[in-house]
N, C-alpha and C positions, 0 to 999 in steps of 0.2 A: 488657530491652527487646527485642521482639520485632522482626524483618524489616517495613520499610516495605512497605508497599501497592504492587504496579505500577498506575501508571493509565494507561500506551499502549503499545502496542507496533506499532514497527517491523516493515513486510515488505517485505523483495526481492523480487521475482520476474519473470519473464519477460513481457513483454507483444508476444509474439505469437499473432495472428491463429488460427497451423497448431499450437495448444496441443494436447494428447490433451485428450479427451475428460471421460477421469478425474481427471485434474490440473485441470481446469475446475470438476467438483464437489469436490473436495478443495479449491481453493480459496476457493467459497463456503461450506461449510462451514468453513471456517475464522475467515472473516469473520461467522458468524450466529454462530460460539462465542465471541470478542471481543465482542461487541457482547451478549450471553447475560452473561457476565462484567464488564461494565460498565468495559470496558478500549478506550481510544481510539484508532484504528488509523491508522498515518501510514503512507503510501505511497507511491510513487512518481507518482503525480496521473492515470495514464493510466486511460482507458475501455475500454480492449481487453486482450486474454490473459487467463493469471492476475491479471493486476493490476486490471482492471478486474471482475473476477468475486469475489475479497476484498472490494472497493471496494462494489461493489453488493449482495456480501451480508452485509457488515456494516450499511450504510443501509439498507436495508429491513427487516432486523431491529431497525432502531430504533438501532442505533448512532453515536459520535461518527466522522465521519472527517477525516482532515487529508488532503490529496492535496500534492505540493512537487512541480514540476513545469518544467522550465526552457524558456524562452521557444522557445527552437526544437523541441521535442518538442510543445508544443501539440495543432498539428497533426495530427502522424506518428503521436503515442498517443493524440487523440480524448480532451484531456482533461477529464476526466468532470464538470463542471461544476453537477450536483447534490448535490454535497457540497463541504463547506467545502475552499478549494484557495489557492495560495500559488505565482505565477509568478515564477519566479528565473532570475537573468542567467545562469546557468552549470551543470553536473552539479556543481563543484566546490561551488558555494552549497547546492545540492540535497542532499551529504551530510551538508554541517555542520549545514543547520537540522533534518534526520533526525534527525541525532544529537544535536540539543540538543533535540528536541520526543520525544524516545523513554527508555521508561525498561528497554526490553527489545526482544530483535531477533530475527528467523524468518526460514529462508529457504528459499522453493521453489524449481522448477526454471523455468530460466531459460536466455538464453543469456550472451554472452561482458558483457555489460552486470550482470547480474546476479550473475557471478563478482568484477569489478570491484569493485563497491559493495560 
């Protein structure tokens, strides 16, 4: 019997504004290759940095997304509300339901938030 299939994967990342450049396309490129692979991409729910740049380029490449996103970050990470999202009372909710909606995990650069997770 051969390895199960993954169908989502998990990504940390930073979701600042002052991202480079390059790490901006590294991270949609990332997200057009998930969504290429027909693999569901759960993330942190925000529209900005990194995370918003996976986010959006895995949806426009036609792929699933889940955003988890906890009620006071809304705002602060602009979240991205054209793809499928999940507002939770806590960071703490925020990693459990990651971790139970993810069958594999990636991590780009980020700051102290993203070392955390």
């Amino acid at each position: 019997m051969g390895p199960e299939r993954l169908d989502s994967v998990c990504v940390f990342c930073g979701s600042s504004d002052a991202a480079d450049p390059q790490f901006l396309s590294a991270a949609t490129a990332l997200g057009q290759a998930l969504a290429a692979a027909d693999l569901k991409l759960v993330y942190g729910g925000g529209g900005v940095g990194l995370m918003g740049a996976v986010a959006r380029g895995a949806h426009a490449a036609g792929g699933r997304v889940l955003g988890i996103i906890p009620d006071f970050l809304v705002g602060k990470e602009r979240a991205l509300e054209s793809v499928e999202h999940v507002v939770v009372a806590s960071m703490h909710a925020r990693k459990i339901m990651m971790f139970e909606r993810s069958d594999s995990f990636v991590v780009l650069p980020g700051g102290i938030g993203t070392l955390e997770e």
